[in-house]
ZAMARGU-4260 file (C-alpha; in steps of 0.2 Angstrom, whole numbers, plus 5000, padded with zeros to 4 digits):
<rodrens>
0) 5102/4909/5219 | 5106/4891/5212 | 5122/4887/5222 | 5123/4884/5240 | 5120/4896/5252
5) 5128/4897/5270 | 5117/4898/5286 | 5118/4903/5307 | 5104/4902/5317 | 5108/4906/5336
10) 5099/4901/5351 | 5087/4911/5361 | 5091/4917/5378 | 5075/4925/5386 | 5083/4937/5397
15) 5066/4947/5404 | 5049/4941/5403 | 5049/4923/5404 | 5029/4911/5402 | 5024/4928/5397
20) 5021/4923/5382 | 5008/4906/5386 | 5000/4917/5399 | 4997/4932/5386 | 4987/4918/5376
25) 4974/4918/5389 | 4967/4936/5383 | 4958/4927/5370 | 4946/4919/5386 | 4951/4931/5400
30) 4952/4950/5394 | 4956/4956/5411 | 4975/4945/5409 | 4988/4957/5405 | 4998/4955/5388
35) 5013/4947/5389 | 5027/4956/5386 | 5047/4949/5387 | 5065/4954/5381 | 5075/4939/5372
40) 5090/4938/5362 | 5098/4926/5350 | 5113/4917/5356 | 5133/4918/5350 | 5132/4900/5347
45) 5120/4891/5336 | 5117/4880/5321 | 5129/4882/5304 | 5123/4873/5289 | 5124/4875/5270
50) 5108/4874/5260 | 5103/4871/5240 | 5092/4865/5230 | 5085/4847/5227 | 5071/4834/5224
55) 5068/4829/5239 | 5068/4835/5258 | 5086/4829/5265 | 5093/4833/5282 | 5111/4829/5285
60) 5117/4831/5303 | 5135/4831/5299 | 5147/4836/5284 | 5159/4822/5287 | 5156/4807/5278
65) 5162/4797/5291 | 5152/4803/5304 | 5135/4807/5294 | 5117/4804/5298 | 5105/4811/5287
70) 5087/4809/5284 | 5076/4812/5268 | 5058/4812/5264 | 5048/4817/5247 | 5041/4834/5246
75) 5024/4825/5252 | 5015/4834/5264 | 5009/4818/5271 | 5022/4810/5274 | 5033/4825/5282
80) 5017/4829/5291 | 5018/4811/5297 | 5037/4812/5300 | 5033/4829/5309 | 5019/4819/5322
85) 5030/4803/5326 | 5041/4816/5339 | 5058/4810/5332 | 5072/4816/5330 | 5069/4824/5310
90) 5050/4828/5318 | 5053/4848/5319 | 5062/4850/5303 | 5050/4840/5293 | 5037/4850/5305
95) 5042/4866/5295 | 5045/4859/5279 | 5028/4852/5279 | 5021/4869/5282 | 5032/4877/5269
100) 5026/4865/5254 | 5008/4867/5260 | 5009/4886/5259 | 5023/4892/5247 | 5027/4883/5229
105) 5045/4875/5232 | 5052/4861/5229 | 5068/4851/5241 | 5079/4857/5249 | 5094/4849/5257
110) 5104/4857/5273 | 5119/4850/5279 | 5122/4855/5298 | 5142/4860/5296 | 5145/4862/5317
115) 5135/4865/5333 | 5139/4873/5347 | 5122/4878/5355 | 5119/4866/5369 | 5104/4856/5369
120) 5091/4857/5384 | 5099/4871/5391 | 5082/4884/5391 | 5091/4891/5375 | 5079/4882/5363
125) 5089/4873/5353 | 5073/4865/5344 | 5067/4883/5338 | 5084/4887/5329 | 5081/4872/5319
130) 5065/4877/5314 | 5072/4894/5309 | 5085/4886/5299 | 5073/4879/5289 | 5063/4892/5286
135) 5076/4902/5281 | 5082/4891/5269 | 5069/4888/5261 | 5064/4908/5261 | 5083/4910/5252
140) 5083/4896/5241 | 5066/4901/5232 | 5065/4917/5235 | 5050/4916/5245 | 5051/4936/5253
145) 5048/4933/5268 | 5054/4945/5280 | 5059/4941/5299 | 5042/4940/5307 | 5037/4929/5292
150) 5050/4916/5295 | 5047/4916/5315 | 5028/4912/5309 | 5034/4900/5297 | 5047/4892/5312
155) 5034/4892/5325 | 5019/4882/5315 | 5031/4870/5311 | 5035/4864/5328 | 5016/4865/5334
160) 5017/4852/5323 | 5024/4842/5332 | 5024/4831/5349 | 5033/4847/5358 | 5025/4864/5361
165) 5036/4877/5360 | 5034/4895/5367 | 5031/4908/5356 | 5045/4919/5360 | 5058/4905/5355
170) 5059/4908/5336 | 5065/4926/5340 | 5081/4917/5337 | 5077/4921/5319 | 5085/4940/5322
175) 5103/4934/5326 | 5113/4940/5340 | 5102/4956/5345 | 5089/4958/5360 | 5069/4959/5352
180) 5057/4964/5361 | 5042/4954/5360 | 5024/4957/5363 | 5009/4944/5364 | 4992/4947/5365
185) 4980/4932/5362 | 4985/4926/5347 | 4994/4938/5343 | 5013/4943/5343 | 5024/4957/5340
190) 5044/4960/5337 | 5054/4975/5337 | 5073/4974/5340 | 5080/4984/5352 | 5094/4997/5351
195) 5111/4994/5363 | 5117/5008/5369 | 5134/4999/5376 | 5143/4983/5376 | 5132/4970/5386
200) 5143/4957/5395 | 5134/4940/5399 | 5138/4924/5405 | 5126/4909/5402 | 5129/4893/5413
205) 5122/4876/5413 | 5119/4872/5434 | 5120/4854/5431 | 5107/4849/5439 | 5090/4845/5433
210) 5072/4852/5430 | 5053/4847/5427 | 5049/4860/5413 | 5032/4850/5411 | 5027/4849/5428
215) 5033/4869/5429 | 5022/4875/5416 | 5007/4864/5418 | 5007/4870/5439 | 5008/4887/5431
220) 4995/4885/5417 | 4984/4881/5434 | 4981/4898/5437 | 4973/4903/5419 | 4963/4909/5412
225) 4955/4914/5431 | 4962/4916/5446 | 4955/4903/5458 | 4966/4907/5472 | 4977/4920/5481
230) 4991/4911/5474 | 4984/4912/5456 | 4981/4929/5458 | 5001/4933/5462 | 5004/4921/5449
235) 4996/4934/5434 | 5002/4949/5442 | 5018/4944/5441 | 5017/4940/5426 | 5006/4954/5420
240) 5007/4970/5425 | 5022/4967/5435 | 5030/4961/5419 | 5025/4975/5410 | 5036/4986/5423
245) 5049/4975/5423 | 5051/4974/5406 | 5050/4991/5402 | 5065/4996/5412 | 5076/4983/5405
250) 5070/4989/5387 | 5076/5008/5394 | 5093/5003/5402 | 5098/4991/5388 | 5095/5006/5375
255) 5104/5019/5388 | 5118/5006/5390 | 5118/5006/5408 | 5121/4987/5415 | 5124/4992/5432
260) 5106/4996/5432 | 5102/4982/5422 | 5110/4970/5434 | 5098/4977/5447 | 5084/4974/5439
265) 5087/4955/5436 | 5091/4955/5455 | 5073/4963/5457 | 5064/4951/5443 | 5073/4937/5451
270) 5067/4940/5469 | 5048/4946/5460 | 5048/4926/5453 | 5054/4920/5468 | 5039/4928/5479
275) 5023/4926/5467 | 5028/4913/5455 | 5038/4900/5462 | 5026/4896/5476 | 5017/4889/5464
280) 5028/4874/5458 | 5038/4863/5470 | 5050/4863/5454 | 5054/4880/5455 | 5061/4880/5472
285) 5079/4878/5462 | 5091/4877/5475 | 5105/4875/5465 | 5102/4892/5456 | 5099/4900/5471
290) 5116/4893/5477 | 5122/4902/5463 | 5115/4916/5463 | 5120/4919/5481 | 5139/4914/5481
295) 5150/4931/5487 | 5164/4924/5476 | 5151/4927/5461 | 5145/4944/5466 | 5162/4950/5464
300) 5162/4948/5446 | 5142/4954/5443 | 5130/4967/5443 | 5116/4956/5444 | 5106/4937/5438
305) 5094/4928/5436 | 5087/4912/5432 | 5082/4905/5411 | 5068/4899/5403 | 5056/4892/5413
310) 5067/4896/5428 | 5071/4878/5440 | 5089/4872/5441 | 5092/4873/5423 | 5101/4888/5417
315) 5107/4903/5425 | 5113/4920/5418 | 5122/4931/5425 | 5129/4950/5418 | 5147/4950/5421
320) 5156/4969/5425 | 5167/4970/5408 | 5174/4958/5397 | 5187/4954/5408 | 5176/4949/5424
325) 5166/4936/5411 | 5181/4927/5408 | 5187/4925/5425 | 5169/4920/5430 | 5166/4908/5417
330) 5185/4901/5425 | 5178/4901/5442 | 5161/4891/5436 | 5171/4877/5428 | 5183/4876/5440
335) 5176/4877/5458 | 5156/4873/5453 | 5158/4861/5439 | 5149/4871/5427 | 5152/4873/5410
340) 5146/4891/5403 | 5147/4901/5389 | 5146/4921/5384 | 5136/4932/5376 | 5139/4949/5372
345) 5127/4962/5365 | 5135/4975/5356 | 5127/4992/5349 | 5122/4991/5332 | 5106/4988/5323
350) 5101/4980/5308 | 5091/4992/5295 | 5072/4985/5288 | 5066/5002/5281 | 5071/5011/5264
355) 5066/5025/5255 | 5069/5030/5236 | 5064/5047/5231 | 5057/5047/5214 | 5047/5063/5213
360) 5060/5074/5201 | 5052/5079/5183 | 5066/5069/5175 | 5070/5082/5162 | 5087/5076/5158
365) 5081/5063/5149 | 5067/5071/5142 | 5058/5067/5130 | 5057/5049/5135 | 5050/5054/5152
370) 5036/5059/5144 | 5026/5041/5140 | 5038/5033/5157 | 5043/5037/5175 | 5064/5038/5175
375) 5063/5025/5186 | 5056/5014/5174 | 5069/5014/5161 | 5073/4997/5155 | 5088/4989/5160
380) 5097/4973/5155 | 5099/4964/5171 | 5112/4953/5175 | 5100/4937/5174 | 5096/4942/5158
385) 5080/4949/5159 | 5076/4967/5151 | 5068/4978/5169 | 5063/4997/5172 | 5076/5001/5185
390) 5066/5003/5200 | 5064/4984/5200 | 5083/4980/5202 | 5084/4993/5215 | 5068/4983/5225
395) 5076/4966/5222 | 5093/4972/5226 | 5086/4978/5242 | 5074/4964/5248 | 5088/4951/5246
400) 5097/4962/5258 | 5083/4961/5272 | 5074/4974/5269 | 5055/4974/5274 | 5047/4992/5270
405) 5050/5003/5255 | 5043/5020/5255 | 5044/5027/5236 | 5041/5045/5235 | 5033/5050/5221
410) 5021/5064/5215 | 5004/5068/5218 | 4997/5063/5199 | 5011/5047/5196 | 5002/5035/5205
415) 4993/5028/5192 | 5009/5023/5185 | 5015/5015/5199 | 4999/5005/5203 | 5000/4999/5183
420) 5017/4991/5185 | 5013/4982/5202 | 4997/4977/5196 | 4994/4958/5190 | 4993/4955/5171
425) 4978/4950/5163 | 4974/4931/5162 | 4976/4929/5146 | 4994/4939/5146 | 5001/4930/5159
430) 4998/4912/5150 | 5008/4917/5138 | 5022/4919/5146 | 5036/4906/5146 | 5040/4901/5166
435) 5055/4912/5170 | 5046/4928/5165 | 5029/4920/5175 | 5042/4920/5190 | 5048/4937/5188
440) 5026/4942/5187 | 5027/4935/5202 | 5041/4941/5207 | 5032/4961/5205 | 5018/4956/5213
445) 5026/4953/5229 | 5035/4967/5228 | 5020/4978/5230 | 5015/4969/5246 | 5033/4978/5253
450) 5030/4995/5246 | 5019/5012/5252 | 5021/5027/5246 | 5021/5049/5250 | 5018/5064/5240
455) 5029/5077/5236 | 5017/5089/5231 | 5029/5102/5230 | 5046/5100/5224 | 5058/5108/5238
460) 5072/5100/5235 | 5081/5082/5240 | 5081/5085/5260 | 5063/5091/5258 | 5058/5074/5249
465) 5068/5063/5261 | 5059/5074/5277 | 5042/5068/5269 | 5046/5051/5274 | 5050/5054/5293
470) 5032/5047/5300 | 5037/5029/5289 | 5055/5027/5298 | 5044/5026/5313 | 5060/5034/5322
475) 5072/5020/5316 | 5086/5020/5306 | 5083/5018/5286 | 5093/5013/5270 | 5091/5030/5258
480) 5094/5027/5240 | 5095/5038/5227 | 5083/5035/5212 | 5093/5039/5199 | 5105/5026/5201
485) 5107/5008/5201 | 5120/4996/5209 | 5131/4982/5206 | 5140/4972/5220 | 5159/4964/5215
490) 5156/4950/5226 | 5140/4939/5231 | 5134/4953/5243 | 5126/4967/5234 | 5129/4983/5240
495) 5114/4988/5248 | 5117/4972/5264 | 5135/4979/5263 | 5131/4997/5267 | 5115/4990/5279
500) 5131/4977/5287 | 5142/4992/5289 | 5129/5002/5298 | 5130/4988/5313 | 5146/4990/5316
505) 5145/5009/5319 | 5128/5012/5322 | 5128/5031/5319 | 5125/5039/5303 | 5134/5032/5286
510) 5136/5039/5270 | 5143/5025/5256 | 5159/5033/5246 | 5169/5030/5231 | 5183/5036/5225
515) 5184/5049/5212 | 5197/5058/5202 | 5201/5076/5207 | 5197/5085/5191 | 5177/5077/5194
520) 5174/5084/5213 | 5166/5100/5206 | 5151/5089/5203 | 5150/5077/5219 | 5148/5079/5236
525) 5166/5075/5244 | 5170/5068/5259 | 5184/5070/5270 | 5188/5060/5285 | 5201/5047/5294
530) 5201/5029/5291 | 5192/5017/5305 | 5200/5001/5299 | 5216/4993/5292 | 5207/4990/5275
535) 5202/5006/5273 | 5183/5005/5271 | 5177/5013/5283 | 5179/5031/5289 | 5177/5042/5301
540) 5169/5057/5295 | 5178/5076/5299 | 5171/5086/5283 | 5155/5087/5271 | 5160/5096/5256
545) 5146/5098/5242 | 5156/5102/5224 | 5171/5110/5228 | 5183/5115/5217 | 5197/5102/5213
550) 5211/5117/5220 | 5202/5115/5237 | 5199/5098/5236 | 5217/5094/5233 | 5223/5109/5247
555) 5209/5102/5260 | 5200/5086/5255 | 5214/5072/5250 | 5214/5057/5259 | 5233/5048/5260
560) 5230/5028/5253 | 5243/5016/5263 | 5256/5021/5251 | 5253/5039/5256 | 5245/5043/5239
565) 5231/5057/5240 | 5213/5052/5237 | 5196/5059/5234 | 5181/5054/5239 | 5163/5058/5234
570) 5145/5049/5240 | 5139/5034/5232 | 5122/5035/5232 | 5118/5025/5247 | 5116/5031/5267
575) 5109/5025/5282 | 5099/5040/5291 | 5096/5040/5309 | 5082/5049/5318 | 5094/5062/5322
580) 5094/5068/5302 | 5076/5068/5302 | 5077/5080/5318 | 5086/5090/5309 | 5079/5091/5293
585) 5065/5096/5303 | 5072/5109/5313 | 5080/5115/5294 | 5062/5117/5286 | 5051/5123/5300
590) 5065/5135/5302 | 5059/5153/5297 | 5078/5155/5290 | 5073/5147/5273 | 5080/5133/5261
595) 5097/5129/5262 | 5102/5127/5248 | 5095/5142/5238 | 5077/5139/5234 | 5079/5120/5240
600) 5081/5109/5257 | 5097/5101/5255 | 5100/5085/5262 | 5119/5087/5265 | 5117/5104/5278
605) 5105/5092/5292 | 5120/5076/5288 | 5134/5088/5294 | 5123/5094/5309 | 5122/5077/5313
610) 5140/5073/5310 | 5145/5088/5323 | 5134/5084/5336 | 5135/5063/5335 | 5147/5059/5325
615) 5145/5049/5306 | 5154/5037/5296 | 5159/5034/5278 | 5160/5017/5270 | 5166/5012/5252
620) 5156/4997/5245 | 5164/4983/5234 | 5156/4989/5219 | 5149/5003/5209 | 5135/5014/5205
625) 5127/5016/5188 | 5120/5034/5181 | 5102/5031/5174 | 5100/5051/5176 | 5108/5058/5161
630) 5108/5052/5143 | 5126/5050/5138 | 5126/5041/5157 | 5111/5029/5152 | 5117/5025/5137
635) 5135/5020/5146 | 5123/5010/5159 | 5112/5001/5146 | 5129/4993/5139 | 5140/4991/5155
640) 5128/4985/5167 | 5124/4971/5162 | 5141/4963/5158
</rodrens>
């Protein structure tokens, strides 16, 4: 990546849990406090920048010319440390930078902030999207692999760098638009997003008034690491154990899409603070928000609010009834209260971390060659020029596209194999390499930090494979590729992030398509359906149909293009499998009925279960797939790929 790359980082809105996260770093001194535990999500507004390469550090706050300030500094950690420590207004970008260069071999960046709309000093954390951005950039820029949690870590010890001490659940910003759940425990902190199970209708105001935050969290801090005091102890209850409760119900009404319940809940968080936590602080009397929060000619449009951040007159969120109600509230704030707002909807849909590539098939198509190399390791000339077994395009193509874990699936006695590729070179091999080739050793290496693996002792066919890996997806949604195929993207997004990008817009089952011709169905699995959008990429699916013959596909499978022209369509390779196709695929082969597919699991018979009962969805990529599987197929690979 040598050009520049475009960037949003969004605010954070802590919706449930807030000082959770401080008070769960007393464990390490007081084992009887109660992890913190809190529910936060990034912002619809936030930071837009491009980022590239350059020799030095440079921060530019504005792309007009005109109306430009900027900042640079070498790629010195002293001197960013320095910057980092003075508490200016560059101090938490040269905060992360600083960190970056000391762990990570990179050179300059420069980001040019294009607009910003996330307010400032609003309890959305404006200061830990910055860091984020430059985390990210950097991570993009020079390949860094970083997943999520690696740029939140990267975010959050660059701004301890500085004067400010942010909370630890700020850099969840780092996930976009989509509610995390965070847990902390010492020094230790955990993520996971969260499912939405219905549209999520926000409104976020500023209640223009004013707050303390440092004379709220340092009355708070009073009451750690041991209670002293009745008013200590209501203090960590509330926000332990009662947190925990709180927390917990939101995660389950969130994921059940049920806000009429949620808006309760913030009712009931709000009045829990109110009690046990406010007492502490004469800041968090807050008698604007309560003014709020207690107006009839809000109620009407809400099921429920609450208070942000740190809580005082600061911020207020409220959860509007529809779409509609947010509107006319966000009207009514302006208008009547003086107060400017802004929305945020949470939309079902999640992003996919998790792959699995089954590579356990004896490759005898292209035998003998598979006798000395795994079919997964046949070379390739890549489109960077560099000659790779297969299996490494397929990883790359997939970390670029956010993914964290691969699971390969492999036999019991290929291991070896495996472990010789990921291992380092020797010394005295790896000197001789010239630089771009060290890169690309470097580049295997920490590949094998991303993958684990299972063993398909017995070959039962591709369902069976794919139901090995059910205990890896952890019961989350997972990119399946097929390992006898690699891909390549017509546009700057590879194929992989667009099936992954298509997935959150559905979020039920897909299966990537292409289009094939009618006298090639009898070899593919075709797909019939009706068309989701005006572009025709995405599909609803009606039928599953594995290698029909071309007379029935062109009585029952056609598809009508927008000039009414019949189309066929077969599976690309790539699907996103939900829990549901697991539980399937385990009710299909602890079943005494037997294989489905002769003496063989299929995977196709658990997707059309899954279809009936929830419903899935086809997408066709920009791109195409290339056969690696066959020898008249590799041979046509080895010379098209690459072009």
């Amino acid at each position: 990546m040598n050009g520049q790359i475009n960037l949003f980082i969004p605010g954070r809105l802590c919706l449930f849990g807030e000082h959770s996260d401080w008070a769960g770093m007393y464990r390490t001194v007081n084992a009887g406090i109660v992890k913190g535990t809190a529910v936060v999500s990034g912002t619809e507004q936030g930071i837009y920048a491009v980022a590239e390469k350059a020799e030095k550090f440079i921060m530019c706050t504005s792309a007009d010319e005109s109306d430009s300030r900027s900042w640079e500094c070498d790629m010195d950690n002293s001197a960013l440390l320095q910057e980092a420590q003075s508490g200016g207004y560059y101090s938490y970008v040269a905060g992360v930078a600083s960190y970056i260069n000391e762990n990570y071999s990179v050179g300059g960046v420069k980001i040019t902030i294009t607009k910003q709309d996330l307010p400032q000093k609003s309890g959305l954390s404006s200061s830990a999207a910055i860091c984020v951005l430059v985390a990210r950039a950097f991570n993009q820029l020079y390949h860094l692999r970083m997943n999520t949690k690696g740029e939140m870590q990267a975010a959050y010890r660059g701004e301890q760098r500085t004067p400010s001490r942010c909370g630890r659940l700020d850099q969840a910003c780092a996930y976009g638009v989509k509610p995390v759940l965070m847990d902390f425990d010492g020094v230790e902190v955990d993520s996971k997003m969260l499912r939405v199970g219905t549209t999520f209708h926000w409104v976020i105001a500023n209640l223009m008034a004013g707050k303390d935050t440092i004379k709220i969290l340092a009355d708070l801090n009073k009451a750690y690491p041991f209670a002293n005091s009745d008013k200590d102890k209501m203090v960590q209850e509330a926000l332990g154990e009662d947190n925990q409760r709180i927390v917990s119900q939101a995660v389950k009404y969130l994921e059940e899409g049920q806000p009429a319940k949620l808006g309760s809940l913030m009712k009931e968080a709000q009045e829990l603070f109110d009690e046990k936590i406010a007492p502490a602080s004469s800041e968090l009397t807050a008698p604007v928000l309560h003014s709020v929060l207690n107006d009839p000619e809000i109620q009407k449009y809400i099921y429920g609010a609450k208070g942000v951040g740190s809580q005082g007159d600061g911020t207020v969120q409220l959860l509007a009834r529809s779409g509609k109600d947010a509107a006319e509230l966000q009207k009514y704030l302006l208008e009547k209260r003086g107060m400017p707002s802004f929305a945020l909807t949470l939309k079902p849909g999640q992003t996919i971390k998790k792959a699995i590539i089954p590579l356990a098939g004896f490759g005898t198509r292209v035998f003998p060659a598979t006798k000395t190399v795994r079919k997964c390791f046949l070379p390739l000339l890549d489109t960077d020029g560099l000659l790779k077994p297969a299996l490494m395009i397929m990883l790359e193509r997939l970390l670029e596209a956010g993914i964290e874990d691969v699971c390969l699936i492999i036999g019991e006695d290929e291991q070896e194999e495996f472990d010789r590729f990921f291992s380092p070179l020797p010394e005295e091999y790896r000197e001789k390499l010239p630089d771009e080739k060290a890169k690309c050793e470097d580049s295997i290496l920490m590949m094998r930090k991303h993958i684990s693996y299972v063993y398909q002792k017995e070959r039962k066919g591709f369902g069976h494979a794919v139901w090995l890996a059910k205990q890896f997806t952890d019961n989350e949604p997972v990119l399946l590729l097929l390992g006898d195929f690699v891909y390549r993207s017509n546009t700057d997004i590879s194929c992989c992030k667009q099936v992954i990008d298509a997935y959150k817009e559905c979020g039920l089952t897909l299966v990537s398509i292409n289009e094939v011709p009618v006298e090639r169905v009898v070899h593919y699995g075709i797909i019939h359906g009706v068309w989701d959008n005006d572009e025709q990429t995405m599909m609803k699916v009606d039928k599953m149909v594995e290698k029909p013959t071309d007379d029935y596909a062109k009585e029952y499978l056609g598809i009508p293009d927008k000039g009414g022209e019949e189309r066929f369509y077969a599976t690309f390779g790539q699907y996103v499998l939900t829990p549901e196709v697991f539980a399937e695929l385990d009710k299909q082969i602890r079943s005494e009925e037997g294989p489905s597919e002769g003496n063989e699991y299929g995977l196709t018979a658990a997707l059309d279960a899954v279809r009936e009962k929830h419903g899935m969805y086809a997408f066709v990529p920009d791109g195409k797939s290339y056969d690696i599987g066959l020898p008249d197929a590799y041979r046509q690979t080895m010379w098209d790929f690459c072009k």
